[in-house]
Steps between C-alpha positions, in 0.01 A plus 500: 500500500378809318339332237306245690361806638424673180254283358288443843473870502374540137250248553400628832447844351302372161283275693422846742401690148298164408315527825485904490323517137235243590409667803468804251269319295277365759486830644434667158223248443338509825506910464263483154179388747626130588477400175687155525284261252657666189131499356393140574310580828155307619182526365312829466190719385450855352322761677488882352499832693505823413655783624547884395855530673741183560770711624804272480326177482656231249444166337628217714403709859324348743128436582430490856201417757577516837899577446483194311623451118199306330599610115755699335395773228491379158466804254405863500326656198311801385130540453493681162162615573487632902883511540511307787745233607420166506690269662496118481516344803636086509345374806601195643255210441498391838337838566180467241245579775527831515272738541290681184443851737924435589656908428839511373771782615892605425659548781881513560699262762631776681652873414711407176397151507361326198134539371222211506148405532307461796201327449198518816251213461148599549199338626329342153476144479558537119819479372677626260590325223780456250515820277252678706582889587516610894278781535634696724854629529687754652785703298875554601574742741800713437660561815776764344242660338290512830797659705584745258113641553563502833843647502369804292178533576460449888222277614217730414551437063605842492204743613538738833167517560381128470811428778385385838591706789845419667477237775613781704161672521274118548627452853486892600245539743201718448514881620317583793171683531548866600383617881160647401367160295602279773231668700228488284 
C-alpha cells in the first residue's frame, strides 16, 4: 500500500512547485510595470520631454492621464549640450489628440512606490505630433531628500529670525489698555 502512495505524493508535490514557480513568474512580470507583451505591444508614437531631475524614473514606467496608463517610457538620454534628460515617451495611438500646451510631471505612485509620468492635457486645439517635444515639465521630487531638510532644518530652512511666531502667541488675545487711556 505504501507505494501506491508514494508516487501520488511525488506528483502531488511537483505539480505544487509547477504551479508555485509560475505564479512567481507572473508575479515577477507583472512587478516590472505590467509589462506582459514581451515587446510586441499596439501601435504607438514618440513624444520627448525634458527634465533636469528624473529621480527614479525608468524605461518601460508608465505614462499616465487621469490615473490612466496611455504609453510606457521608451528611452532616457542625455542632452550633451544643456544636460538635461530627455525622455521618450511611447504614447498609445489611440491617444494622438492630445494636447500641444499638455505639461508633463514625475510623480511617484505612493511613498516607495514606482516613478512615472503624469501628463495634464491643456486647452490647445493643436496637437502634438509624433516626435514633437512637450514644453512644459515638472522634475522629480525627492521625497527622502525633502524629509531630511525638514528633519534638520525645522520648517523655517534654517534661519531664527525668518521663523514665524509660535501658534501659541496668534490666538493670544491683545493686552488691555491701561486705566488712564481708557478715559481719554
Amino acid at each position: 500500500m505504501s507505494q501506491s502512495r508514494g508516487p501520488r505524493i511525488e506528483f502531488a508535490v511537483g505539480a505544487f512547485l509547477l504551479l508555485a514557480l509560475a505564479t512567481l513568474l507572473v508575479l515577477a512580470i507583472a512587478s516590472t510595470n505590467n509589462n506582459f507583451s514581451f515587446g510586441f505591444g499596439g501601435k504607438t508614437y514618440p513624444v520627448t520631454a525634458r527634465f533636469t531631475d528624473l529621480g527614479q524614473l525608468r524605461p518601460q514606467a508608465p505614462v499616465k492621464v487621469g490615473g490612466v496608463t496611455i504609453g510606457r517610457v521608451g528611452s532616457i538620454q542625455l542632452d550633451p549640450v544643456r544636460f538635461d534628460s530627455i525622455v521618450t515617451l511611447d504614447i498609445d495611438n489611440r491617444y494622438n489628440e492630445l494636447p500641444i500646451d499638455t505639461s508633463a510631471t514625475i510623480l511617484t505612485g505612493g511613498l516607495l512606490g514606482e516613478s512615472y509620468v503624469d501628463l495634464q492635457p491643456g486647452g490647445d486645439l493643436e496637437s502634438l505630433q509624433p516626435g514633437e517635444e512637450i514644453a512644459f515639465t515638472t522634475p522629480a521630487v525627492d521625497l527622502i531628500q525633502m524629509v531630511g531638510r525638514y528633519m534638520f532644518s525645522g520648517p523655517g530652512g534654517g534661519d531664527d529670525a525668518a521663523q514665524p511666531a509660535p501658534a501659541d502667541d496668534i490666538f493670544a488675545p491683545e493686552p488691555l489698555p491701561a486705566p488712564e487711556e481708557q478715559d481719554q
